[in-house]
C-alpha positions as CSV (number, residue, x, y, z in Angstrom):
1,X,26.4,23.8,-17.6
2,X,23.1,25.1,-18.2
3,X,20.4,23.5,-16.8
4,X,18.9,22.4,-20.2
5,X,22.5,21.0,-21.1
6,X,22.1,19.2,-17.5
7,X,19.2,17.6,-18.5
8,X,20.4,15.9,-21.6
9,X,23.7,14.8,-20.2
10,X,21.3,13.3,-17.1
11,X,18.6,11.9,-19.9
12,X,21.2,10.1,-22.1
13,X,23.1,8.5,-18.8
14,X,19.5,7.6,-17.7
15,X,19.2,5.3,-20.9
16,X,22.6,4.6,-21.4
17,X,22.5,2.6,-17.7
18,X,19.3,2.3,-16.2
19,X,16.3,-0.2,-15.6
20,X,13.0,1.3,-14.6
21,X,10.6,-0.7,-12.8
22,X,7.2,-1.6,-14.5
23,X,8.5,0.2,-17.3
24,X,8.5,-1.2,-20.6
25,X,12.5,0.4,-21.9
26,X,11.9,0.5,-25.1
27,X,8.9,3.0,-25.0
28,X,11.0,4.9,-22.2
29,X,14.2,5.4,-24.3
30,X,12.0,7.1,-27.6
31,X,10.6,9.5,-24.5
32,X,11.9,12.9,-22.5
33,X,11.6,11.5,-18.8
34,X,10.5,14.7,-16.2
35,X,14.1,14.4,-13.8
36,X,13.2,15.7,-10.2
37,X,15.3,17.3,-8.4
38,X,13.4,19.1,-5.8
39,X,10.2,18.8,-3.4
40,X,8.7,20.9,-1.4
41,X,4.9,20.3,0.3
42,X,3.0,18.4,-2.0
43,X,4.9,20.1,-5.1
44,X,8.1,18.4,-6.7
45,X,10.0,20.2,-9.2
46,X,11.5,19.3,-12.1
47,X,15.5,19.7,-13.5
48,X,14.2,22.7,-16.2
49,X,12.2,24.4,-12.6
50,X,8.7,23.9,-13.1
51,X,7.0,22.1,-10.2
52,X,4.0,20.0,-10.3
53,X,1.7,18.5,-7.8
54,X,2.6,15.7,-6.3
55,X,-0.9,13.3,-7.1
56,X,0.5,10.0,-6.0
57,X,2.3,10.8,-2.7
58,X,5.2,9.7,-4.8
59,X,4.0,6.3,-5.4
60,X,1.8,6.2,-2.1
61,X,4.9,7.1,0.4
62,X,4.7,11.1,1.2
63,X,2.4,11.2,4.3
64,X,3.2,14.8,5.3
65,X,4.6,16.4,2.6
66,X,7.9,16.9,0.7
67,X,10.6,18.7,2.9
68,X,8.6,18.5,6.7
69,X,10.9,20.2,8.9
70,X,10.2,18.0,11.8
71,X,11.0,14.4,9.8
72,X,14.1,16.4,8.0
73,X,15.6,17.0,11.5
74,X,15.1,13.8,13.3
75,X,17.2,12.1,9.9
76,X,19.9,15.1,10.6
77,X,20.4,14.1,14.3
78,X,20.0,11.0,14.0
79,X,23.0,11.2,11.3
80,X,25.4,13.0,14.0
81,X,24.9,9.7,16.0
82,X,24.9,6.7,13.9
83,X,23.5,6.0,10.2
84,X,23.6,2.0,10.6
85,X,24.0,-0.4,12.6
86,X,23.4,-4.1,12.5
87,X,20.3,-5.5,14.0
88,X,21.5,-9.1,14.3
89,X,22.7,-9.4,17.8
90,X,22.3,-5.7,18.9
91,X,19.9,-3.1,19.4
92,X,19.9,0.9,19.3
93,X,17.3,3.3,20.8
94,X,15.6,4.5,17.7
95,X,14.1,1.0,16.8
96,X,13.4,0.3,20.3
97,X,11.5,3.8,20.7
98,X,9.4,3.3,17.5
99,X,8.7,-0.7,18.2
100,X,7.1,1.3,21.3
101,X,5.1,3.8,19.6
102,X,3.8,1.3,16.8
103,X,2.4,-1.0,19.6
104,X,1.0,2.1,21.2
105,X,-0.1,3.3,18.4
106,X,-2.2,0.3,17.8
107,X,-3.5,0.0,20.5
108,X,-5.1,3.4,21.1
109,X,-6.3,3.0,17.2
110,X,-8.0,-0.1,17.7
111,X,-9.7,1.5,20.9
112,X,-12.9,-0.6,21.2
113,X,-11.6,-4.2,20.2
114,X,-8.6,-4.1,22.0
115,X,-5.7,-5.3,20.0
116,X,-3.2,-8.3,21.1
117,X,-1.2,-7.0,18.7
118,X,2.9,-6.8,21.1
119,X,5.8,-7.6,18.5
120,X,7.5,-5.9,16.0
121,X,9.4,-7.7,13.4
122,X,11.7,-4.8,11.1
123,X,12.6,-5.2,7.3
124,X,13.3,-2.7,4.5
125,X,9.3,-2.5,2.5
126,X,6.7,-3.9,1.8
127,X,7.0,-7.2,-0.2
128,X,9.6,-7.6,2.5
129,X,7.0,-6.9,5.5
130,X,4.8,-9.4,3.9
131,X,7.5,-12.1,2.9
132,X,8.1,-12.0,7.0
133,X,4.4,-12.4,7.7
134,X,4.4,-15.7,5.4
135,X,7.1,-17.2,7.2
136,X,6.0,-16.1,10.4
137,X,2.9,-17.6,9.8
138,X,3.9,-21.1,8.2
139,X,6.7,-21.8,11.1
140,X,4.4,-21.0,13.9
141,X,1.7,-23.9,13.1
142,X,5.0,-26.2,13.0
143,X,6.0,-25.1,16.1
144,X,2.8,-25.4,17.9
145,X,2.5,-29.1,16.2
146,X,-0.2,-28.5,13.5
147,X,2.0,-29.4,10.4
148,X,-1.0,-29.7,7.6
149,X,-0.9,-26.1,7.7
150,X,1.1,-25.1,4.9
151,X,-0.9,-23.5,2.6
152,X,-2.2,-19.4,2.1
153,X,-5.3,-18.1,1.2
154,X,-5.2,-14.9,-0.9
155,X,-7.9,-12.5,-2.9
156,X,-8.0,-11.9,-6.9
157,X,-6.9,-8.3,-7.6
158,X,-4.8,-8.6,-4.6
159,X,-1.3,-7.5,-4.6
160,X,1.2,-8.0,-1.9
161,X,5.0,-7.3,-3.4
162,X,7.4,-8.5,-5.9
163,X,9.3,-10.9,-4.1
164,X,8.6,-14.5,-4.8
165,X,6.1,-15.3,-1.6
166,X,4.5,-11.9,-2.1
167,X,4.1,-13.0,-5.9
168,X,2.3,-16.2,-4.7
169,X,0.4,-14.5,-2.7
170,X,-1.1,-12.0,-5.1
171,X,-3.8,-12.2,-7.7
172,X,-2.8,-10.2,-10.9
173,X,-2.0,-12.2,-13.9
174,X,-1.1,-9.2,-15.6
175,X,2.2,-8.6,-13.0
176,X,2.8,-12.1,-11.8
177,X,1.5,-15.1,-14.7
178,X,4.9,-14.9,-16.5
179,X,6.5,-16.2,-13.3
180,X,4.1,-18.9,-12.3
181,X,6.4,-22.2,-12.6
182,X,8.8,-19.7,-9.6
183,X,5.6,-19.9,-7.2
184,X,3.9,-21.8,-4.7
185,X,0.5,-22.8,-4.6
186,X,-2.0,-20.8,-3.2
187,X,-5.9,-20.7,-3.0
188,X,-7.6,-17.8,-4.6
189,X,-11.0,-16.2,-3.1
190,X,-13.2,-13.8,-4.7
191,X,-12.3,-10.4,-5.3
192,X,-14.7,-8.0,-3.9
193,X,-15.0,-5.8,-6.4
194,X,-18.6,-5.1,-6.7
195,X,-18.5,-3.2,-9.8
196,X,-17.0,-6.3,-11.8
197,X,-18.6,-8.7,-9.8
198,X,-17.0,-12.0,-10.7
199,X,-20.6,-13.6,-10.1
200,X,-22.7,-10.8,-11.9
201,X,-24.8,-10.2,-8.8
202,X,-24.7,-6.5,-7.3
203,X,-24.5,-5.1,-3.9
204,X,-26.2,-5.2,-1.2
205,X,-28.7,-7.3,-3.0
206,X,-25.9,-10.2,-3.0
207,X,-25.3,-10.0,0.9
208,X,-21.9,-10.1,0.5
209,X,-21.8,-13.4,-2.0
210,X,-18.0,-13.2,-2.1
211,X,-17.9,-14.0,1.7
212,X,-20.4,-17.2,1.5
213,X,-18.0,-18.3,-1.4
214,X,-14.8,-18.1,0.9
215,X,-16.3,-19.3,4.1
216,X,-17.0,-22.5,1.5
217,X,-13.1,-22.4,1.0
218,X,-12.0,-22.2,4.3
219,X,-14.8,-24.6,5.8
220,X,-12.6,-27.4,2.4
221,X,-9.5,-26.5,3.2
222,X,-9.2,-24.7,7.0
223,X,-6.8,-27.9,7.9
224,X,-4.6,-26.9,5.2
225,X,-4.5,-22.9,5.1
226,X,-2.0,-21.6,7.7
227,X,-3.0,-17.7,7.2
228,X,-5.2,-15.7,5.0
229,X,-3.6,-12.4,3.5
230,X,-5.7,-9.2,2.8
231,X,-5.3,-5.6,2.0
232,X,-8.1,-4.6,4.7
233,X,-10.7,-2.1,2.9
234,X,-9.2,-1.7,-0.3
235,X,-7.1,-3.7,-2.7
236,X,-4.6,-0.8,-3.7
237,X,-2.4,-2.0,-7.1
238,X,-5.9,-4.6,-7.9
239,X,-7.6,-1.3,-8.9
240,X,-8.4,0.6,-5.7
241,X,-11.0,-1.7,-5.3
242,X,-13.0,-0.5,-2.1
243,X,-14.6,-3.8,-0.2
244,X,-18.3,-3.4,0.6
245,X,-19.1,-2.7,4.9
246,X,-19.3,-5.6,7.0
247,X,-16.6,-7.5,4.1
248,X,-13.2,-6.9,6.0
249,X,-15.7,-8.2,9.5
250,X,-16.5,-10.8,8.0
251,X,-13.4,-12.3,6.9
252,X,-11.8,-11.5,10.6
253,X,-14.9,-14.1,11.7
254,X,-14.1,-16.6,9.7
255,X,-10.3,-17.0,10.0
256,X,-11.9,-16.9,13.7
257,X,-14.2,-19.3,12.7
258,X,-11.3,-21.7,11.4
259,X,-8.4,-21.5,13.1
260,X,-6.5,-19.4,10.3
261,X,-4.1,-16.6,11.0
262,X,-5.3,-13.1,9.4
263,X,-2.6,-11.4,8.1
264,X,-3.6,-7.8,7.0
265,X,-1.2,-6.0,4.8
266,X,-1.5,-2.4,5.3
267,X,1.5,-1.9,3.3
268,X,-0.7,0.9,1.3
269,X,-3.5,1.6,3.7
270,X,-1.6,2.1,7.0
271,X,-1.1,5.7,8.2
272,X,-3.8,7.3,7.7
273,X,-4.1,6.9,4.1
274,X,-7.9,5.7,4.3
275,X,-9.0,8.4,6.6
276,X,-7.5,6.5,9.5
277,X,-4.5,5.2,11.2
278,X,-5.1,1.9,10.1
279,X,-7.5,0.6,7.7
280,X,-8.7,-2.3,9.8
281,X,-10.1,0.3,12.7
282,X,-13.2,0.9,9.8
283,X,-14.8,-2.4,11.2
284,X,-13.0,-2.5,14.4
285,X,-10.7,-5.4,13.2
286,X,-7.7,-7.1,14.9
287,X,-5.6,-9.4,12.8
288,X,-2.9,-11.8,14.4
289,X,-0.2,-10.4,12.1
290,X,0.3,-6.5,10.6
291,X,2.2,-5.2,7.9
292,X,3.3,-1.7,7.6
293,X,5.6,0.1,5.4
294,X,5.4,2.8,2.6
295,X,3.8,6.0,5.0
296,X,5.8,5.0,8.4
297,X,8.5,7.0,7.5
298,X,6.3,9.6,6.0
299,X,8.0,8.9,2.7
300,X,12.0,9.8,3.6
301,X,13.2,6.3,3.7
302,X,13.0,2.4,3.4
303,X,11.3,0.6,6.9
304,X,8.6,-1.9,6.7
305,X,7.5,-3.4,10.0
306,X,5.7,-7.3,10.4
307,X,3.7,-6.8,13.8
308,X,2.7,-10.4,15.5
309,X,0.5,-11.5,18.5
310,X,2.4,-12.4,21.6
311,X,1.0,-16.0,21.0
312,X,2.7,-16.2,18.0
313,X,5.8,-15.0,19.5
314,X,5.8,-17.3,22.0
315,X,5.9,-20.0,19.8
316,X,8.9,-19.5,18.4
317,X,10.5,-19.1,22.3
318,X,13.2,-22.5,22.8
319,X,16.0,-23.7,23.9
320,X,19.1,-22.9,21.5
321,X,19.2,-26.5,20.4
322,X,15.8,-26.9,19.4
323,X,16.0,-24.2,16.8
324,X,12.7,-22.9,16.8
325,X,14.0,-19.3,16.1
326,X,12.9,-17.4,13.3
327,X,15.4,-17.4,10.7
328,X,14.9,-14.7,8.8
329,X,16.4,-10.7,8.6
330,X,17.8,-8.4,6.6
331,X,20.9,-6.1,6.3
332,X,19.2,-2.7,7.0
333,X,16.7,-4.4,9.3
334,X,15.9,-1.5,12.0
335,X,17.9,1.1,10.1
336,X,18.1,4.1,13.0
337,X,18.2,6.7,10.4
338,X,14.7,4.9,8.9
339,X,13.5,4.3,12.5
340,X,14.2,8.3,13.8
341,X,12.3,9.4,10.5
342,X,9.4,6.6,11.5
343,X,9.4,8.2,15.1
344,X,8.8,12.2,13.6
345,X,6.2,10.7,11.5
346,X,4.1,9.5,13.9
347,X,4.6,12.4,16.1
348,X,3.8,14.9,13.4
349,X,0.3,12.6,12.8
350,X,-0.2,13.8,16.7
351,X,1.2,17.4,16.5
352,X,-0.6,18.2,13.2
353,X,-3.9,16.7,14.3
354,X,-3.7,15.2,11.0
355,X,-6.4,12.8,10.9
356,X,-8.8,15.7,12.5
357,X,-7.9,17.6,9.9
358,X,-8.0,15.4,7.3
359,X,-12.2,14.8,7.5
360,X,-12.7,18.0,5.6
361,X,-10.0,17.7,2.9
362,X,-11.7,13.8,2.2
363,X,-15.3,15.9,2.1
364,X,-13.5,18.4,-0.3
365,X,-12.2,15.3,-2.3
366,X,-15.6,13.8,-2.7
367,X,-17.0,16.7,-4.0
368,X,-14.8,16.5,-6.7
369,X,-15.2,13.2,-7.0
370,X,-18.9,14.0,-7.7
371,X,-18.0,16.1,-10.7
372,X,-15.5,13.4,-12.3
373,X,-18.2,10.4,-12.0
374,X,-20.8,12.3,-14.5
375,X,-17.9,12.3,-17.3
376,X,-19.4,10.0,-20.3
377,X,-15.8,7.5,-20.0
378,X,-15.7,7.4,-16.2
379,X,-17.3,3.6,-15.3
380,X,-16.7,4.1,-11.7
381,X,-15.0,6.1,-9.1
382,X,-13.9,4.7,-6.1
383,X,-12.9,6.4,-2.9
384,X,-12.0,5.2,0.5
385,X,-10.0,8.8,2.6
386,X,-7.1,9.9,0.2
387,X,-6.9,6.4,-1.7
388,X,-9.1,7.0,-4.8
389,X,-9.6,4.9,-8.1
390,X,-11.4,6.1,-11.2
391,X,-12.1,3.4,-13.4
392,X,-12.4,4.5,-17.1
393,X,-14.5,2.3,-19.7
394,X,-15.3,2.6,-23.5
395,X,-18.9,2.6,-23.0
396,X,-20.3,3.6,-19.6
397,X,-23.6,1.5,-20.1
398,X,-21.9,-1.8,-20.9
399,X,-18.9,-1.3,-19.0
400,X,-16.8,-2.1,-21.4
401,X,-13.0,-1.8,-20.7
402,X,-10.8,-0.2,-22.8
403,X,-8.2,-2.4,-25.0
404,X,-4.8,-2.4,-23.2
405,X,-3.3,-1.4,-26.3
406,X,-5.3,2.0,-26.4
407,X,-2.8,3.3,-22.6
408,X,-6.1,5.5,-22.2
409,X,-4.6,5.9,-18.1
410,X,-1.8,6.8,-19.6
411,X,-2.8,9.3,-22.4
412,X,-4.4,10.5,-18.8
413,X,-1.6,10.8,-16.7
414,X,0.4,12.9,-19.8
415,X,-2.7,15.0,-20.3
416,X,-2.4,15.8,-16.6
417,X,1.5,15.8,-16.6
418,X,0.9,19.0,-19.2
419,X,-0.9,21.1,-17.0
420,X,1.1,20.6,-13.6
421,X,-0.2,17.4,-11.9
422,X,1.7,14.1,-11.7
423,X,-0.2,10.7,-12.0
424,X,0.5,6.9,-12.5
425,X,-2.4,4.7,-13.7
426,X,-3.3,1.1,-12.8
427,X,-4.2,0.4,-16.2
428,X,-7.0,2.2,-16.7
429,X,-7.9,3.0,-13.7
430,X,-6.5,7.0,-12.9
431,X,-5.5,6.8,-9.0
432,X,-5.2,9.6,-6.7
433,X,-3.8,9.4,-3.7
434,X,-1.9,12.7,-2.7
435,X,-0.3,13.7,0.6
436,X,-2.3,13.9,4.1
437,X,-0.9,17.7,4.5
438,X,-2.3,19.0,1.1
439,X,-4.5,21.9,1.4
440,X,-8.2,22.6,0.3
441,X,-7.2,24.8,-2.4
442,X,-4.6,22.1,-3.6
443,X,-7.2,19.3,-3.3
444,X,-9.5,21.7,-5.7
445,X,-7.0,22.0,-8.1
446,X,-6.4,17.9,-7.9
447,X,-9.7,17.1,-9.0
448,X,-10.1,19.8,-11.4
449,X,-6.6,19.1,-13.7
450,X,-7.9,15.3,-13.4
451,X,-11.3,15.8,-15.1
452,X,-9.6,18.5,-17.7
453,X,-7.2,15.4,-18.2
454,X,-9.8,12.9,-18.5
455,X,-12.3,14.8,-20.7
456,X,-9.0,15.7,-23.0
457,X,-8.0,11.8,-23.1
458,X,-11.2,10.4,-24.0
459,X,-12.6,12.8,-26.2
């Protein structure tokens, strides 16, 4: 079968069975969906052989590239071993060795506040890591005898997963309104997204207004708010909305302040994505409870990890009877084929010096940045390392949006699909977030197909 005869047997079974996620079907079945069957660095290629760079790490997984030797041959040995085995009631060294190096890795992260973070919690991604976190949180004021602490606190524009708590958690009406009457109750804080400013004031000018309004919220309601849940430095799905300095300090003084567990979800953020490890060592922050999936294992395979205090842990410590364990796990929970990937990942981070390395490729990024933010439809662009937002707008004076209706991200992301690059828009915002390993000249021709795309797309 040739491979063109391939593609529309693949295609029409595609339609014929399949359910894409955020995709609306009906547009997908009148279209040609690229098939890939190959990666290779930050390239993947397509089933008819043409390759294209890979712009979104593959949805924001890829750390070190398609195809990394060293992550390809910890899976292969790990494979010869053991592929699964359950995590209720045993153990196996891969999940023991990486609980190790996470904690480790913390800790030499957060160098100059030093982090009490000490227990790793495993589940399977990130609405997942965060649904733990949620739990984790709520049972451990019970436990310790505060039972009025039952409720969240939670950002507009914030995003935190699919799965019922996560959904309650976040602040998209776009993604999770429809399936308000499922969800509990939470309380919402300002977004800090200073170039919609929900109050119309502008930074610094404002002195971080957003904050005054939630310490108002949590000096109401601190009896009743068991943790608060933030994407530390930049809400990622909200828009790639980059918090002004001293905003993610800030809130770790008042949960301080108020006896409220910070819960950061680095589901996007962690490992290395914002230029480093972790996105809460930009204002040397410790929260009391961490999640991490998507980059820990470099993109290869499912693993999302809930990282609590030992205080916390200690709570839920009892005799048998008095049930104070944490009910909660899941089937692939500390998968050792997930785990030995998450192990070479980390080690490549150390062997590749690929923070080090990646200061030049974010100066290299800005510069093109520079170019993009003097286009006529580009409102704002937003960077933070390799997690960059480029918010588009009908008229760049007023800030007008563009209708919905209009897909401009997406006319975008097809422009750029054209000429070798492969995006996904967040409305229309254009994100870019390729992987840690790409090279200068690759970063070049990043920035460069986006503007063509842009300037193509909006006229």
């Amino acid at each position: 079968m040739s491979s063109q005869s391939l593609k529309k047997h693949l295609e029409r079974l595609d339609k014929k069975y399949l359910w894409h996620p955020f995709t609306q079907m009906k547009e997908w079945e009148k279209e040609s969906p690229i098939i890939i069957i190959e990666g290779r660095g930050s390239f993947i290629k397509d089933i008819s052989g043409r390759w294209y760079l890979d712009g979104v790490s593959s949805i924001w997984v890829t750390v070190h590239g398609h195809r990394k030797k060293e992550i390809d041959d910890a899976i292969k040995g790990q494979i010869e071993k053991v592929s699964h085995s359950t995590f209720l009631g045993l153990t196996h060294p891969p999940a023991i060795e990486l609980a190790e190096k996470i904690i480790t890795t913390i800790n030499s992260s957060l160098v100059t506040r030093h982090s009490s973070l000490s227990r790793v919690f495993y589940s399977d991604n990130g609405s997942t890591a965060v649904e733990v976190a949620l739990k984790m949180a709520f049972q451990y004021w019970k436990h310790i005898g505060v039972k009025s602490k039952t409720r969240f606190l939670s950002l507009n524009n914030a995003y935190h997963g699919d799965t019922i708590g996560a959904v309650s958690a976040g602040g998209m009406d776009m993604f999770h309104k429809v399936f308000s009457p499922l969800l509990f109750k939470t309380y919402k804080a300002p977004s800090p997204y200073c170039y919609r400013c929900e109050f119309g004031k502008e930074h610094p000018s404002c002195k971080l207004y957003c904050l005054k309004v939630m310490d108002g919220m949590m000096k109401r309601y601190h009896k009743e708010i068991a943790g608060l849940i933030i994407e530390p430095t930049v809400q990622g799905a909200g828009g790639m909305i980059v918090s002004p300095p001293g905003y993610l300090r800030g809130v770790r003084k008042l949960c301080s302040k108020y006896n409220v567990l910070m819960i950061a979800d680095e589901v996007a953020t962690g490992f290395g994505r914002t230029g480093k490890m972790f996105a809460c060592e930009h204002e040397d922050v410790s929260p009391d409870i961490l999640c991490v999936s998507k980059g820990i294992t470099g993109g290869y395979l499912p693993l999302a990890a809930t990282i609590a205090t030992e205080e916390i842990y200690n709570a839920f410590l009892g005799e048998f009877k008095e049930l104070k364990t944490f009910f909660h796990g899941h089937t692939y929970s500390g998968n050792p084929l997930a785990c030995a990937a998450a192990l070479a990942n980390i080690e490549v981070f150390k062997k590749d010096k690929t923070l080090k390395m990646m200061q030049r490729k974010i100066e290299i990024l800005e510069k093109g940045l520079t170019e993009i933010k003097k286009l006529p439809h580009v409102g704002n662009v937003r960077q933070k390392g390799f997690m960059i937002g480029i918010e588009l707008v009908k008229n760049k004076k007023t800030k007008t949006p563009y209708p919905f209706e209009e897909k401009i991200g997406w006319n975008v992301c097809h422009k750029a699909r054209a000429q070798g690059l492969l995006l996904r828009p967040l409305g229309n915002v254009i994100v870019l977030m390729p992987p840690l390993s790409i090279s200068h000249d690759e970063l070049e021709m990043l920035t460069c197909i986006t503007a063509s795309a842009i300037k193509e797309a909006t006229g």
